[in-house]
C-alpha positions in Angstrom: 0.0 0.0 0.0 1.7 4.0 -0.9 1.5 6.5 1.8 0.3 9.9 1.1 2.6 12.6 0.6 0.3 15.7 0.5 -3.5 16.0 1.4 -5.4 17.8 -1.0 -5.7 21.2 -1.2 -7.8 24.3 -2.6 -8.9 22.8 -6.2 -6.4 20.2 -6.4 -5.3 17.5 -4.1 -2.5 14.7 -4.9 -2.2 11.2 -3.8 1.1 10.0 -4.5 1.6 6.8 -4.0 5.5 5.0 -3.4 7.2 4.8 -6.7 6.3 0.7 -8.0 9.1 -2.1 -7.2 9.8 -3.2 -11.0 11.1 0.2 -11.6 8.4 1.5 -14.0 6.9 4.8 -14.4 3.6 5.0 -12.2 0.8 5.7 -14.1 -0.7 9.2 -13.6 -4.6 9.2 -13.1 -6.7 12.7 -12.7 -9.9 12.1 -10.7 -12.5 15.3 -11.8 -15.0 15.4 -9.3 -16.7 18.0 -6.9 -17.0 15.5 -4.0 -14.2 15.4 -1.8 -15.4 12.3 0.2 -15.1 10.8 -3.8 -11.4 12.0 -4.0 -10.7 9.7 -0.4 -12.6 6.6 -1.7 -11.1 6.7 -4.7 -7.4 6.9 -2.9 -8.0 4.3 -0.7 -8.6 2.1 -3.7 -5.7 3.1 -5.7 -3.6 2.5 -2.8 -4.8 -1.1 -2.7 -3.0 -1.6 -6.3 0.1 -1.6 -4.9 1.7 1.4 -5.8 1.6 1.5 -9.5 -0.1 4.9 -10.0 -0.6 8.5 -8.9 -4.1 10.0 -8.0 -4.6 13.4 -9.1 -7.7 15.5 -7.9 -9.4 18.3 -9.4 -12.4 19.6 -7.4 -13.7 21.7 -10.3 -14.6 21.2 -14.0 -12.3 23.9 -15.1 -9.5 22.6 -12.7 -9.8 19.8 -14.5 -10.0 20.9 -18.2 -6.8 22.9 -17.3 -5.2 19.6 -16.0 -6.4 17.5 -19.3 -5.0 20.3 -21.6 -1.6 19.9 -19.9 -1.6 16.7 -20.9 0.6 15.6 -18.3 -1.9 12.4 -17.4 -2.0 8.9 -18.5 -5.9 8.2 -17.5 -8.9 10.3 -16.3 -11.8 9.4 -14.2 -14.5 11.8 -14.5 -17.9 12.5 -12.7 -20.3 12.7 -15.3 -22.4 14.7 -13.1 -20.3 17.9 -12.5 
């Protein structure tokens, strides 16, 4: 399981997880969603894959649409609601 290394903040919050054993890049993932309480469930089960990624979180639609337009993430997770 990673540990946190920063709660989220403002608009934006990051779960960094420990960098994977096998020496591969983690796989960035930006969760877009208003909820908060979301942005904690869906750490908890990133966490539980071992390490292999980074969680992301944008508590806004625009945060978010700023975020995809870096480009600087390998998956999105979206609530289709916001």
């Amino acid at each position: 399981m990673g540990t946190a290394t920063r709660p989220p903040d403002g608009d934006r919050g990051r779960e960094a997880l420990s960098p994977p054993q096998d020496g591969h890049k983690p796989i960035r993932v930006l969760l877009i969603d208003d909820d908060q309480d979301d942005f904690f469930l869906t750490r908890e089960l990133v966490s539980d894959l071992g390490g292999r990624y980074t969680l992301d979180w944008a508590a806004t639609y625009e945060a978010g649409l700023e975020a995809i337009c870096m480009q600087t993430h390998d998956a999105y997770l979206l609530d289709y609601r916001l």
